[in-house]
N, CA, C and O atoms as a Maestro MAE file, in Angstrom:
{
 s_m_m2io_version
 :::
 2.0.0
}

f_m_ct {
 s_m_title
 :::
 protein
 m_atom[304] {
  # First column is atom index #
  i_m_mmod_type
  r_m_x_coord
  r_m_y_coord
  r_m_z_coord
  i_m_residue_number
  s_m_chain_name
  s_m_pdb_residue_name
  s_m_pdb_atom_name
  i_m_atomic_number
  :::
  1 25 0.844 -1.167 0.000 1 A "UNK " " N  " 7
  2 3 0.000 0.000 0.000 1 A "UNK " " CA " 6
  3 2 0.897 1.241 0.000 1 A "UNK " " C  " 6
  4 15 1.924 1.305 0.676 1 A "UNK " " O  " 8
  5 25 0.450 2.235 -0.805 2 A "UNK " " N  " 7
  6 3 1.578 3.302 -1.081 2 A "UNK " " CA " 6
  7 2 0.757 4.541 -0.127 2 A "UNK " " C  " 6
  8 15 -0.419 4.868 -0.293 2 A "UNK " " O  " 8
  9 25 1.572 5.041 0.756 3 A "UNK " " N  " 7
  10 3 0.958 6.429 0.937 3 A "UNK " " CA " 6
  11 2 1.798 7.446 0.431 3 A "UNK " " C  " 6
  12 15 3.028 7.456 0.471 3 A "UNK " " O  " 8
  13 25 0.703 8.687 -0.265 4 A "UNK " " N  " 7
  14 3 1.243 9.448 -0.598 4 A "UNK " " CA " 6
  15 2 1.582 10.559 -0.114 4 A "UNK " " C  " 6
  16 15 0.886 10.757 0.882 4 A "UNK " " O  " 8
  17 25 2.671 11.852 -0.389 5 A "UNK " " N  " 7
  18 3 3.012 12.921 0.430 5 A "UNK " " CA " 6
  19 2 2.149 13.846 -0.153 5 A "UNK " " C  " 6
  20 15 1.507 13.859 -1.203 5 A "UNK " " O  " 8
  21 25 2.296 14.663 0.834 6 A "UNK " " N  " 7
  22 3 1.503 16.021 0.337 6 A "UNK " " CA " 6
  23 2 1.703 17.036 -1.028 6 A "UNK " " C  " 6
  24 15 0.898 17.649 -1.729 6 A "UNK " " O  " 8
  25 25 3.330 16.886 -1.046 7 A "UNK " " N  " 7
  26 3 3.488 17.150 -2.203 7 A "UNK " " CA " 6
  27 2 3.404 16.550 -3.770 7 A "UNK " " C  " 6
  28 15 3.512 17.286 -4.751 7 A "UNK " " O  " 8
  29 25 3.191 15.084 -3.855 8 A "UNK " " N  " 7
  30 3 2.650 14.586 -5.062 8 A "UNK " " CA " 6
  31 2 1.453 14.774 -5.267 8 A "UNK " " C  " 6
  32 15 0.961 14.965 -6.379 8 A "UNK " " O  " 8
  33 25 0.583 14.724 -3.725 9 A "UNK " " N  " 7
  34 3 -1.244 14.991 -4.338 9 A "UNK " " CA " 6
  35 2 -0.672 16.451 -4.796 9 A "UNK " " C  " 6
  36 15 -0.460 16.487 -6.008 9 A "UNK " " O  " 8
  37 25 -0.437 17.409 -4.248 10 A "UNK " " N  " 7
  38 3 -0.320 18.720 -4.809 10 A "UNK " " CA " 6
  39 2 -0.154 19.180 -6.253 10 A "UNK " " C  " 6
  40 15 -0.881 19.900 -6.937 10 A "UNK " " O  " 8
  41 25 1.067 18.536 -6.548 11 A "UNK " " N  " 7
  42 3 0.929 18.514 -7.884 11 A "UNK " " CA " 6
  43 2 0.709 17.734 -9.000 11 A "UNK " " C  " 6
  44 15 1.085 17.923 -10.157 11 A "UNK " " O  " 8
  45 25 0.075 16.859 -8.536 12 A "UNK " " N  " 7
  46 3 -1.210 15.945 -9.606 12 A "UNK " " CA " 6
  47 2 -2.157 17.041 -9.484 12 A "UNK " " C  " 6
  48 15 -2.883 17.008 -10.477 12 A "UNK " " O  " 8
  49 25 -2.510 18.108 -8.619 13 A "UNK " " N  " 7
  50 3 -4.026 18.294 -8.391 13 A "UNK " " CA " 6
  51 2 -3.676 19.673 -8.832 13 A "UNK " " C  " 6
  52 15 -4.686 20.365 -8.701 13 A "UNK " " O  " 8
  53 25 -2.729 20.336 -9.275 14 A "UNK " " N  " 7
  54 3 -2.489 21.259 -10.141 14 A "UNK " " CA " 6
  55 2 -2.673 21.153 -11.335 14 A "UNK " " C  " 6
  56 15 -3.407 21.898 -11.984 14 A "UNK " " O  " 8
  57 25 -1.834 19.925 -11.915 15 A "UNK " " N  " 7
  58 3 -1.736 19.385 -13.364 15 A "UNK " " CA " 6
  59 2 -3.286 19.394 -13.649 15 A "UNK " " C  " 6
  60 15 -3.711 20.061 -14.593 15 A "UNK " " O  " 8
  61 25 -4.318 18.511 -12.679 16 A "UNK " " N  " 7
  62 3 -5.789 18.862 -12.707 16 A "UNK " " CA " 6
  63 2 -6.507 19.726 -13.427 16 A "UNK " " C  " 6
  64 15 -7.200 19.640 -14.441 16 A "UNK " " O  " 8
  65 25 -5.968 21.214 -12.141 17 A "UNK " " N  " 7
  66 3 -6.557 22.141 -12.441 17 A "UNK " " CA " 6
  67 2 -6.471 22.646 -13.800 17 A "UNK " " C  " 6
  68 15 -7.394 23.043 -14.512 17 A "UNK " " O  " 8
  69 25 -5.001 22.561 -14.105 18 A "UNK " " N  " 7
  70 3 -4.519 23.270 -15.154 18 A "UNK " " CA " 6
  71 2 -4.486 22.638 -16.216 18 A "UNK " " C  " 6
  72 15 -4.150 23.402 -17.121 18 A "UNK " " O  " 8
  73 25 -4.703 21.399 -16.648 19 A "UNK " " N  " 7
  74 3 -5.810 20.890 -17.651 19 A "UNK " " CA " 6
  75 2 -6.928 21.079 -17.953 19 A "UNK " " C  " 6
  76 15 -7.443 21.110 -19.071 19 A "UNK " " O  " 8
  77 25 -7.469 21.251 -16.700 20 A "UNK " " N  " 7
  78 3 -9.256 21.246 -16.991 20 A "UNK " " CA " 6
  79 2 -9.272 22.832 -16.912 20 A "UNK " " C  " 6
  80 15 -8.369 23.655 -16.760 20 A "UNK " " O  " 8
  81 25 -10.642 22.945 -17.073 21 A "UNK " " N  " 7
  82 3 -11.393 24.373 -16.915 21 A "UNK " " CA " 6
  83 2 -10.708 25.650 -15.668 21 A "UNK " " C  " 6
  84 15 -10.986 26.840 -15.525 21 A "UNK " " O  " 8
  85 25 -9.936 24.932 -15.082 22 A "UNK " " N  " 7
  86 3 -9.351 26.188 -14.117 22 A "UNK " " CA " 6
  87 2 -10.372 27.028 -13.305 22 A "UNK " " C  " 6
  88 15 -9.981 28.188 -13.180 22 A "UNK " " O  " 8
  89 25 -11.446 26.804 -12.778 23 A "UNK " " N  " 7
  90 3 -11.987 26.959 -11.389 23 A "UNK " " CA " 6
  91 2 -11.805 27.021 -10.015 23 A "UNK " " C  " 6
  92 15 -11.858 26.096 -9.205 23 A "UNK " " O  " 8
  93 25 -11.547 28.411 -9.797 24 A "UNK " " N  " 7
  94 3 -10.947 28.315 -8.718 24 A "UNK " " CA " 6
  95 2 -11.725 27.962 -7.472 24 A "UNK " " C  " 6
  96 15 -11.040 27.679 -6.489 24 A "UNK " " O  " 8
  97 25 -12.605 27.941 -7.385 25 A "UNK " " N  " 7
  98 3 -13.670 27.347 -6.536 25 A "UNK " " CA " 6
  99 2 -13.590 25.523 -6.061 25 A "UNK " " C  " 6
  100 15 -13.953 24.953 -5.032 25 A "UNK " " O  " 8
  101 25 -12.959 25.014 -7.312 26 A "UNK " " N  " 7
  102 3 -13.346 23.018 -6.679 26 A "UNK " " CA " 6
  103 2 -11.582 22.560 -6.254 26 A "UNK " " C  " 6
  104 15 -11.220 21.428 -6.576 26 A "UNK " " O  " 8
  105 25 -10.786 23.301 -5.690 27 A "UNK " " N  " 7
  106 3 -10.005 22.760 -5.073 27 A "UNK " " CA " 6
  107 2 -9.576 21.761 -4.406 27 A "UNK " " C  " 6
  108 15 -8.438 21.307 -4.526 27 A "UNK " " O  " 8
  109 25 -10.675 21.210 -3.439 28 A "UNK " " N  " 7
  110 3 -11.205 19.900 -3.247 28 A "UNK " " CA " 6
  111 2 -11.368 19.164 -3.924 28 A "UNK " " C  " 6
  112 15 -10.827 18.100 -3.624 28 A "UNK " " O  " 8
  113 25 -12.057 19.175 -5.052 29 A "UNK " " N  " 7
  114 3 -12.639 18.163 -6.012 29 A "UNK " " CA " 6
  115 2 -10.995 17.703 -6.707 29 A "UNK " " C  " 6
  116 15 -10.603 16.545 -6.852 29 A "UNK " " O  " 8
  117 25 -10.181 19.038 -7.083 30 A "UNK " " N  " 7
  118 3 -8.874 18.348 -7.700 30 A "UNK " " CA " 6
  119 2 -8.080 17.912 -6.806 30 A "UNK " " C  " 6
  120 15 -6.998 17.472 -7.196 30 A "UNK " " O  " 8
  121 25 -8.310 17.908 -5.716 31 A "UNK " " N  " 7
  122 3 -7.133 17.429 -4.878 31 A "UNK " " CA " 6
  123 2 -7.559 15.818 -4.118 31 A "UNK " " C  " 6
  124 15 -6.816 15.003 -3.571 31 A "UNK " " O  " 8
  125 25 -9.431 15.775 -4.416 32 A "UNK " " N  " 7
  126 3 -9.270 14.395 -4.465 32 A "UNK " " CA " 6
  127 2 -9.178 13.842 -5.620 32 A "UNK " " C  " 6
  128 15 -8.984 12.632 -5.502 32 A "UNK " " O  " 8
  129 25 -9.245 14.275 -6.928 33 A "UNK " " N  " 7
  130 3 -9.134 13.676 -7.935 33 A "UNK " " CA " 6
  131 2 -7.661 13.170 -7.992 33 A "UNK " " C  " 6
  132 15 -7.329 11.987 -8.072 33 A "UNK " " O  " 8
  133 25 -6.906 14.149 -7.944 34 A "UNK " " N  " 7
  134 3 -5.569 13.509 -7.406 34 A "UNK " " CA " 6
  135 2 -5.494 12.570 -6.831 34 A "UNK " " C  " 6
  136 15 -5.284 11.626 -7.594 34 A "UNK " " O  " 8
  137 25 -5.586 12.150 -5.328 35 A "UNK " " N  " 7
  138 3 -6.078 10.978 -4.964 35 A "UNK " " CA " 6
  139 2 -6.066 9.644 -5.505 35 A "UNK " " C  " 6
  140 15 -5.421 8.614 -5.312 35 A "UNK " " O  " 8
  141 25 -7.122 10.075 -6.342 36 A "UNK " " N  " 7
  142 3 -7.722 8.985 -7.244 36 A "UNK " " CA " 6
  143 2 -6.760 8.724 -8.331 36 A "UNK " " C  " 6
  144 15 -6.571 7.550 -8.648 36 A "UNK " " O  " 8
  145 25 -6.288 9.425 -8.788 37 A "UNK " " N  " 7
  146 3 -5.256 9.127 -9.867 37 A "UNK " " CA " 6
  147 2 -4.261 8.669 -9.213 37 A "UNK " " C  " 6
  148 15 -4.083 7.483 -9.492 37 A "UNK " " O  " 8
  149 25 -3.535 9.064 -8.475 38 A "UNK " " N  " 7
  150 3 -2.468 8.439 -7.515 38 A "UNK " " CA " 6
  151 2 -2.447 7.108 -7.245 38 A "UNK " " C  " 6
  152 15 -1.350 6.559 -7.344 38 A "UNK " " O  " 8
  153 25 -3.663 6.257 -6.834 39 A "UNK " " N  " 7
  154 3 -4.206 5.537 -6.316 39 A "UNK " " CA " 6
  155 2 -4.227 4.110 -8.036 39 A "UNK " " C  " 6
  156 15 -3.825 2.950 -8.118 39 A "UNK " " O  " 8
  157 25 -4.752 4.844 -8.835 40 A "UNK " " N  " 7
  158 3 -4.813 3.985 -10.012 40 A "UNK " " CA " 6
  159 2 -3.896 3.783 -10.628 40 A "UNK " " C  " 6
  160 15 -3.791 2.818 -11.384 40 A "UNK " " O  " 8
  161 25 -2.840 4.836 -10.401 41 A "UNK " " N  " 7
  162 3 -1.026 4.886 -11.353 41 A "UNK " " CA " 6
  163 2 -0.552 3.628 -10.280 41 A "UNK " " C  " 6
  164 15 0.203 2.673 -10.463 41 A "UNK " " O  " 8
  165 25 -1.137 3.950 -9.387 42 A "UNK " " N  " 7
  166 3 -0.136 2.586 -8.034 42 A "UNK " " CA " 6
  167 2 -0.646 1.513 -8.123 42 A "UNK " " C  " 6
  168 15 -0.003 0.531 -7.751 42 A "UNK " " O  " 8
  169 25 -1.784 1.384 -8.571 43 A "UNK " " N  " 7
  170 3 -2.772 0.010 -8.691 43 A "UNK " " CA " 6
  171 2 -2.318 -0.567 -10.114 43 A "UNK " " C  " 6
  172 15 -2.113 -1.781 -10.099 43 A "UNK " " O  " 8
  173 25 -2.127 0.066 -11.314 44 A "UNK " " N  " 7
  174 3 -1.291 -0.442 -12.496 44 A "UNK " " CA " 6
  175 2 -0.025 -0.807 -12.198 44 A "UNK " " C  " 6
  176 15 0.322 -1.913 -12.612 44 A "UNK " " O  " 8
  177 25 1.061 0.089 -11.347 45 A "UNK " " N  " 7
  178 3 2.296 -0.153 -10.945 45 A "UNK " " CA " 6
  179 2 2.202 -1.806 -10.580 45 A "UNK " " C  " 6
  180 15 2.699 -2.725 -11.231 45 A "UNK " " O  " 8
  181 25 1.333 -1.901 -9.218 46 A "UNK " " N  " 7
  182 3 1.402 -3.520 -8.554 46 A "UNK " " CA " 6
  183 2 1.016 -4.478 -9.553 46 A "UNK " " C  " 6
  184 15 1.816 -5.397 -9.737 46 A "UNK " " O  " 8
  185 25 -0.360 -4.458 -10.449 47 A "UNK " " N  " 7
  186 3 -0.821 -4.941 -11.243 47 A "UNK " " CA " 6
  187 2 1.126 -5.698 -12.570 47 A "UNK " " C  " 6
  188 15 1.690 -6.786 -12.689 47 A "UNK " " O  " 8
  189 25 1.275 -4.748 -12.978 48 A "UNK " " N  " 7
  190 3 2.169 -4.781 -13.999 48 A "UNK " " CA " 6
  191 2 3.542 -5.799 -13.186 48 A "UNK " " C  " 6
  192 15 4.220 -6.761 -13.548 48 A "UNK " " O  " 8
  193 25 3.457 -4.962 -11.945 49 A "UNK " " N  " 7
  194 3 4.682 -5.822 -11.158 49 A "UNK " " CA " 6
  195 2 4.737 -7.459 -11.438 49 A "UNK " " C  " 6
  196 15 5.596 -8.278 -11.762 49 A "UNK " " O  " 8
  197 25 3.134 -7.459 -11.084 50 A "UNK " " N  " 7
  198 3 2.729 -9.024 -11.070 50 A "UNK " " CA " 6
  199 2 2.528 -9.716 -12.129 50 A "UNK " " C  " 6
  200 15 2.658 -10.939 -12.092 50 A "UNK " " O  " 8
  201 25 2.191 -9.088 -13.218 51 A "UNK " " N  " 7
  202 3 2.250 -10.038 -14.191 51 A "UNK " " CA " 6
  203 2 3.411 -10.283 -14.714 51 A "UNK " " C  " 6
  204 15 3.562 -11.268 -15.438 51 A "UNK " " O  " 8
  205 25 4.927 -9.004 -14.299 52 A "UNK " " N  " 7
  206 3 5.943 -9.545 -14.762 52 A "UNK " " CA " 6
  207 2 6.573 -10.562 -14.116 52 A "UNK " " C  " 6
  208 15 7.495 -11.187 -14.641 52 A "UNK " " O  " 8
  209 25 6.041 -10.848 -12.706 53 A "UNK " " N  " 7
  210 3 6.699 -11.887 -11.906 53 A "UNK " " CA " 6
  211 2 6.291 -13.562 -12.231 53 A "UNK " " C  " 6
  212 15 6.967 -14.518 -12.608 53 A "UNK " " O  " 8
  213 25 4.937 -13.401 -11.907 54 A "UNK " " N  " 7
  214 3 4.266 -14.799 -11.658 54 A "UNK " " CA " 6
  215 2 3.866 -15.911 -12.714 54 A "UNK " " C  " 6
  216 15 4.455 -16.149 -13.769 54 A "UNK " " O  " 8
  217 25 2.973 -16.412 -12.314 55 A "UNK " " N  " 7
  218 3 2.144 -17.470 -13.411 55 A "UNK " " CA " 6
  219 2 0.907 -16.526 -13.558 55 A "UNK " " C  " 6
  220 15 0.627 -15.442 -13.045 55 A "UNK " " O  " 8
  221 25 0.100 -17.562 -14.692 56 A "UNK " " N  " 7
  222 3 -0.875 -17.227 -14.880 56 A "UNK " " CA " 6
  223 2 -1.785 -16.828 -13.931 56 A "UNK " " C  " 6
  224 15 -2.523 -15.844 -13.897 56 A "UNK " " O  " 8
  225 25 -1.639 -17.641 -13.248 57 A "UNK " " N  " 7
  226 3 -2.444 -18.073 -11.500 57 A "UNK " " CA " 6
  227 2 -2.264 -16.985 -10.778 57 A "UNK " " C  " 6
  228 15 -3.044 -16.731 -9.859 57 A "UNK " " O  " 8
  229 25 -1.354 -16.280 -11.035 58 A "UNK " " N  " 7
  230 3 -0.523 -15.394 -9.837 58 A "UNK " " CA " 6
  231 2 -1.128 -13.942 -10.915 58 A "UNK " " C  " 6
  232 15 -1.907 -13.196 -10.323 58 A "UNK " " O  " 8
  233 25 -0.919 -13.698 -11.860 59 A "UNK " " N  " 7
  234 3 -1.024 -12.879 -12.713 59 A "UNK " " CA " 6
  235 2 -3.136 -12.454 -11.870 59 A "UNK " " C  " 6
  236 15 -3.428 -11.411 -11.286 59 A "UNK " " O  " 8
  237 25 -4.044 -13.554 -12.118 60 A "UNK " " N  " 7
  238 3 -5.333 -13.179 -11.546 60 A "UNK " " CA " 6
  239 2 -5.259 -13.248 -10.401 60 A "UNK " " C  " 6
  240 15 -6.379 -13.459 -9.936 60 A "UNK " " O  " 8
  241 25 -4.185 -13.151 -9.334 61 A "UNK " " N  " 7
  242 3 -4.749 -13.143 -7.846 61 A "UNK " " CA " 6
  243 2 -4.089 -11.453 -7.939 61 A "UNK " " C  " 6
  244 15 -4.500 -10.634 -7.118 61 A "UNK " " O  " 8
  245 25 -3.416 -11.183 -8.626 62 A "UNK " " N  " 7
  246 3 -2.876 -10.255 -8.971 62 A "UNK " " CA " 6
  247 2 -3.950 -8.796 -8.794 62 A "UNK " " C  " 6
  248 15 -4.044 -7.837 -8.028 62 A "UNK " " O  " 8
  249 25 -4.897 -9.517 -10.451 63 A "UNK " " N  " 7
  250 3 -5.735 -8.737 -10.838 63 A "UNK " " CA " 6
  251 2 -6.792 -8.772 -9.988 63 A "UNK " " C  " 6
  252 15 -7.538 -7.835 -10.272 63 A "UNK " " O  " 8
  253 25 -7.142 -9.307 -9.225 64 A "UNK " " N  " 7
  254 3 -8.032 -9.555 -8.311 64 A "UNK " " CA " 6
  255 2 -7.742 -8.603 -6.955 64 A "UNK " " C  " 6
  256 15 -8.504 -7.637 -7.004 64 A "UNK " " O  " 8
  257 25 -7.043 -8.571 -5.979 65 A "UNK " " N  " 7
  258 3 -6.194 -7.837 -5.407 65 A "UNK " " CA " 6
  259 2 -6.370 -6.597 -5.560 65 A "UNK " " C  " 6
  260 15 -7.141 -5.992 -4.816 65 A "UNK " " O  " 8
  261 25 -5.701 -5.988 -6.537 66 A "UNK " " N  " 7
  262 3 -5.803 -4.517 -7.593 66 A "UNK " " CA " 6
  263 2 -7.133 -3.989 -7.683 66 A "UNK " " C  " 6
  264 15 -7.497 -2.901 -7.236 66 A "UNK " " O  " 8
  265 25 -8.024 -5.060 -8.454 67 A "UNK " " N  " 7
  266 3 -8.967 -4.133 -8.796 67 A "UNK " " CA " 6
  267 2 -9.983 -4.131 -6.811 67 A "UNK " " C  " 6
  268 15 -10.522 -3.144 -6.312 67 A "UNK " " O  " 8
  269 25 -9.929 -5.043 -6.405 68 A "UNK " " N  " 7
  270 3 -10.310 -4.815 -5.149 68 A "UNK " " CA " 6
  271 2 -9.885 -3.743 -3.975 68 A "UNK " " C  " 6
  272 15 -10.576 -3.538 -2.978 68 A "UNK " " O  " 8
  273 25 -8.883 -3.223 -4.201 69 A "UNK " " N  " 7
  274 3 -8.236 -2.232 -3.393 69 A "UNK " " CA " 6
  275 2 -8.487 -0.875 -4.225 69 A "UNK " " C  " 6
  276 15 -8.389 0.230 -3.692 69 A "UNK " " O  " 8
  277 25 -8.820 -1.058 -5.575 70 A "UNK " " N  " 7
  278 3 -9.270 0.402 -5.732 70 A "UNK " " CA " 6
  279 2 -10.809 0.044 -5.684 70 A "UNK " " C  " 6
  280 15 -11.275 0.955 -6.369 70 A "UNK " " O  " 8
  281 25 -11.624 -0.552 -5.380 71 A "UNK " " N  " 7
  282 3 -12.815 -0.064 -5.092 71 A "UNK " " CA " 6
  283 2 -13.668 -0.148 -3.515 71 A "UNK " " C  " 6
  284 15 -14.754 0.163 -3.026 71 A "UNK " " O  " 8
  285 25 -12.148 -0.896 -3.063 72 A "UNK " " N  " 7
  286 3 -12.262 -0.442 -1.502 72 A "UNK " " CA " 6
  287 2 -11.638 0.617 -0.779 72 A "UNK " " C  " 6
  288 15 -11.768 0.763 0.436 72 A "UNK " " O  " 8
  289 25 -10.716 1.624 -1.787 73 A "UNK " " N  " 7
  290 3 -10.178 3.077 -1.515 73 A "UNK " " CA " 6
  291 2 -9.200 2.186 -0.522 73 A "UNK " " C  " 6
  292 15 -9.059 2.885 0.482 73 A "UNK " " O  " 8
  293 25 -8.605 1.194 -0.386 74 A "UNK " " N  " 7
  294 3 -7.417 1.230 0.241 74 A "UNK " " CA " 6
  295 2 -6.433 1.573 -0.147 74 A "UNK " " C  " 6
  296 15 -5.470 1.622 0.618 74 A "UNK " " O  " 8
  297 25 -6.336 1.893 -1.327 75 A "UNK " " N  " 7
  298 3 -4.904 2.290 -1.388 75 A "UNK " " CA " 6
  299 2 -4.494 3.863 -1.318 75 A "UNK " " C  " 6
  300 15 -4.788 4.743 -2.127 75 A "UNK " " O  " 8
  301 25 -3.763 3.963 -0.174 76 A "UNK " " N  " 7
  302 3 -3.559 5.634 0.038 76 A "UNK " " CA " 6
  303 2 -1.574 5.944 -0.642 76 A "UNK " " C  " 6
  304 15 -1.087 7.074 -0.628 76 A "UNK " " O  " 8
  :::
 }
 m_bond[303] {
  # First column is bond index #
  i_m_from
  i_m_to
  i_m_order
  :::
  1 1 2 1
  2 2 3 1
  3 3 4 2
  4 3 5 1
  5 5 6 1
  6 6 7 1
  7 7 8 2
  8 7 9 1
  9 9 10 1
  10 10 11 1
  11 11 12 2
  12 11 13 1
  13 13 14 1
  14 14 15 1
  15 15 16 2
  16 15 17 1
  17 17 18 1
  18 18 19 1
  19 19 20 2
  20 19 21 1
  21 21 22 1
  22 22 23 1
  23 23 24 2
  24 23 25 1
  25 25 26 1
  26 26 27 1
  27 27 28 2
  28 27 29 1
  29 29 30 1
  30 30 31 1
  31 31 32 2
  32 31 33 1
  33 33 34 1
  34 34 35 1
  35 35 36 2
  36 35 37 1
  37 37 38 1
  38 38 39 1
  39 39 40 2
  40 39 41 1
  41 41 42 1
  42 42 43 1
  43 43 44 2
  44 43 45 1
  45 45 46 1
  46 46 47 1
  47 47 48 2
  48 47 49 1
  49 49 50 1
  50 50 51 1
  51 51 52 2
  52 51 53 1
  53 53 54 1
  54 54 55 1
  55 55 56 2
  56 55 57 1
  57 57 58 1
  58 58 59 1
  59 59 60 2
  60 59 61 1
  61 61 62 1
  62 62 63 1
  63 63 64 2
  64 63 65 1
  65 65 66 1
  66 66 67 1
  67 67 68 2
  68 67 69 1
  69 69 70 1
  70 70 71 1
  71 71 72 2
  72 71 73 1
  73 73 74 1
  74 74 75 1
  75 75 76 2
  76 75 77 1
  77 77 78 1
  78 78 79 1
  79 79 80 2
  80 79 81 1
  81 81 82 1
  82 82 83 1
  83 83 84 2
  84 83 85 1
  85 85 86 1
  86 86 87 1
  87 87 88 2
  88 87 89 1
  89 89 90 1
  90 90 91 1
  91 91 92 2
  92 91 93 1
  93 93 94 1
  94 94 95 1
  95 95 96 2
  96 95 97 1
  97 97 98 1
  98 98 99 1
  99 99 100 2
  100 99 101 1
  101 101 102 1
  102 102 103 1
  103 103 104 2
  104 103 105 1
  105 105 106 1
  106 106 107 1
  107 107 108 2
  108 107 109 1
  109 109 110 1
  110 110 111 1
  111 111 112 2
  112 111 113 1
  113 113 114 1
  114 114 115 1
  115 115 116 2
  116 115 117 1
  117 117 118 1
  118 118 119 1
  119 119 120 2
  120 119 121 1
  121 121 122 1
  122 122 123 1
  123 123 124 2
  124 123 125 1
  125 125 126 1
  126 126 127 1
  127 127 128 2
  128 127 129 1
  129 129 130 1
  130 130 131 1
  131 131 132 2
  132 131 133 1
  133 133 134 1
  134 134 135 1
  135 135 136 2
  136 135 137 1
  137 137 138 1
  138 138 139 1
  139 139 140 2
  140 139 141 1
  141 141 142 1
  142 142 143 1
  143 143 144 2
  144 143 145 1
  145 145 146 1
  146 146 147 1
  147 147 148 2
  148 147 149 1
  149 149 150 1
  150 150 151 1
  151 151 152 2
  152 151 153 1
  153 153 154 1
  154 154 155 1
  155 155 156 2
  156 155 157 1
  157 157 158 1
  158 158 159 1
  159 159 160 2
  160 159 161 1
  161 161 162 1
  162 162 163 1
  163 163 164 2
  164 163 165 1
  165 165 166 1
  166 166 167 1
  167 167 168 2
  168 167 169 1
  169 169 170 1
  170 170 171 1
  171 171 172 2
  172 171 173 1
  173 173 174 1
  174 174 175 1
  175 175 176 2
  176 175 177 1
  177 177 178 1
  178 178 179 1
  179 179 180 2
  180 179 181 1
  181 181 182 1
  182 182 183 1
  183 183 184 2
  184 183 185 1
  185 185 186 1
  186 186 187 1
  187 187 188 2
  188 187 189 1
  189 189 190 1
  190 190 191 1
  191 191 192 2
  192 191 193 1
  193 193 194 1
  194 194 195 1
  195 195 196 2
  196 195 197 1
  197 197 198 1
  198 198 199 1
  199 199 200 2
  200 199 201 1
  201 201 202 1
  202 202 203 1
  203 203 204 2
  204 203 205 1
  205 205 206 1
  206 206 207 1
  207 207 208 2
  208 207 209 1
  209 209 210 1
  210 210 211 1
  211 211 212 2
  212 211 213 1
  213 213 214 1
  214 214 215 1
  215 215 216 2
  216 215 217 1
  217 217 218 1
  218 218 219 1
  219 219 220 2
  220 219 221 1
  221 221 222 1
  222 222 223 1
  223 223 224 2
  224 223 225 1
  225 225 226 1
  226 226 227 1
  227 227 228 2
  228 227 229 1
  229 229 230 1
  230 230 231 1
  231 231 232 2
  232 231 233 1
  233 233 234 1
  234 234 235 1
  235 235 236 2
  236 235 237 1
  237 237 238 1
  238 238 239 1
  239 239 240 2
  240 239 241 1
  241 241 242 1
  242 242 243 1
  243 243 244 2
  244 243 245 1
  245 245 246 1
  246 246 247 1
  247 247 248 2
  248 247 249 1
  249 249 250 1
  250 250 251 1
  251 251 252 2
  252 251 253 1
  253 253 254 1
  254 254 255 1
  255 255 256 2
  256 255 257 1
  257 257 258 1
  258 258 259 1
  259 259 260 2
  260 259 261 1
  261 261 262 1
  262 262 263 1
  263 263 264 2
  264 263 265 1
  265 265 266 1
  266 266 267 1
  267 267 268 2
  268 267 269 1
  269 269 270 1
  270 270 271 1
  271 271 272 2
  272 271 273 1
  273 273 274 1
  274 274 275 1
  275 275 276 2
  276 275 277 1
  277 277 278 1
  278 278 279 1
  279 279 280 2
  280 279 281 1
  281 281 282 1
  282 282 283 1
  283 283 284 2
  284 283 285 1
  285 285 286 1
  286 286 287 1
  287 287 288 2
  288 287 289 1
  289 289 290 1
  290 290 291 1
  291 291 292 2
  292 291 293 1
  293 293 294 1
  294 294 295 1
  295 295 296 2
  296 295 297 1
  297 297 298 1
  298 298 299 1
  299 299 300 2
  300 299 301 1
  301 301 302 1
  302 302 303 1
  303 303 304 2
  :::
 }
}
């Protein structure tokens, strides 16, 4: 499980802003979107880890794992 620092959500949640529409009002919204992106770059990271390691077998406990931890928000 990766936790992240304050300064990577920060600037994921800039890159955010400053992609999208630039509202200065949802600050929140980009800084959990950050979050969330953080969270899915790390969930591909483990994902990829595993399929370069294992078996087939290992490859779906893999994918199983992954996609379960991002829709249980564990991964910080």
């Amino acid at each position: 499980m990766a936790n992240f620092n304050e300064n990577a959500i920060r600037e994921a949640a800039y890159y955010i802003w400053k992609n999208g529409d630039k509202k200065y009002d949802c600050g929140m919204d980009n800084w959990n979107a950050a979050i969330s992106q953080l969270r899915a770059q790390n969930a591909a990271a483990v994902l990829k880890c595993g399929q370069q390691m294992g078996t087939g077998k290992t490859n779906a406990a893999a994918l199983y794992r992954g996609i379960n931890l991002i829709k249980k928000g564990n991964m910080r």
